[in-house]
C-alpha positions in Angstrom: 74.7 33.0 10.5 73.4 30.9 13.6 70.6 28.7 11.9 68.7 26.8 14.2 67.1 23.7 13.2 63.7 22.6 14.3 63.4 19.7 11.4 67.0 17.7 11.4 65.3 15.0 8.7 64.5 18.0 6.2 66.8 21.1 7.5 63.7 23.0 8.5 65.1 26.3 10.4 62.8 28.2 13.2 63.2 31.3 11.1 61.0 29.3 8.3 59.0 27.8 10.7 58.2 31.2 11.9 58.1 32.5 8.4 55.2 30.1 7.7 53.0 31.0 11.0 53.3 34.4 9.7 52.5 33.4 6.1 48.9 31.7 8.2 50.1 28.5 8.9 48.1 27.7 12.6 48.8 23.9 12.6 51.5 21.7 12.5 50.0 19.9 9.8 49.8 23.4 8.0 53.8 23.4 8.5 54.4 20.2 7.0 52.3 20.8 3.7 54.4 24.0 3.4 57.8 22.8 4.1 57.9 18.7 5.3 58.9 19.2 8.7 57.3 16.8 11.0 56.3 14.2 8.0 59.3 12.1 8.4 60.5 11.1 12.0 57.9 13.1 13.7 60.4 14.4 16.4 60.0 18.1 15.9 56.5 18.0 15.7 56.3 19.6 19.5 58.6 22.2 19.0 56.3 23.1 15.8 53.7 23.4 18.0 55.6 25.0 20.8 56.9 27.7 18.1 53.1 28.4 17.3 52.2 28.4 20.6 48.4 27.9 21.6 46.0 30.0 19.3 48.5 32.5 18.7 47.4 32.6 14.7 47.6 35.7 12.8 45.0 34.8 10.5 42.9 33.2 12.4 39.9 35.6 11.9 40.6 34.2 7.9 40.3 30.5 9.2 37.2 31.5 11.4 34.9 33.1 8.7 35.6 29.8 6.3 37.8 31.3 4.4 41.9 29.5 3.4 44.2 31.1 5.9 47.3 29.4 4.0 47.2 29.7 -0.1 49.8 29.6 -2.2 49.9 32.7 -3.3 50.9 33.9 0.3 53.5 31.4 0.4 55.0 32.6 -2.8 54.5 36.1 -2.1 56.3 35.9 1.4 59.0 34.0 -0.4 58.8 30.6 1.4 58.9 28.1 -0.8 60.7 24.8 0.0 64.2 26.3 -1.1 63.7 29.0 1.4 
């Protein structure tokens, strides 16, 4: 399998950088908390946002009405914890 890596410092893949937005992560910031990339050298932290691209957030709507667009239970129930 062709992995590639967004996050070198914490083996971050674009698949689970993706996996994340789609789980409501909008932010880089939101990224990090789920999975450490961008927290250590800070040299991905572009492509994170170049991955999200500019307002494209499926949850946004959640975010928008005051409400968590990122909880753990979505994380766990999409399967992306750390180990993913």
């Amino acid at each position: 399998m062709n992995r590639v890596y967004v996050c070198s410092c914490f083996g971050v893949t674009e698949k689970q950088v993706k996996d994340h937005a789609a789980a409501g992560a909008c932010t880089p910031r939101q990224i990090a908390s789920a999975s450490k990339a961008g927290t250590d050298c800070g040299s991905c932290v572009r492509r994170i946002q170049s991955i999200l691209g500019r307002g494209n957030c499926p949850r946004r709507e959640l975010l928008d009405q005051g409400m968590p667009a990122l909880t753990s239970d979505a994380v766990e129930s999409e399967g992306l914890s750390e180990a993913a």
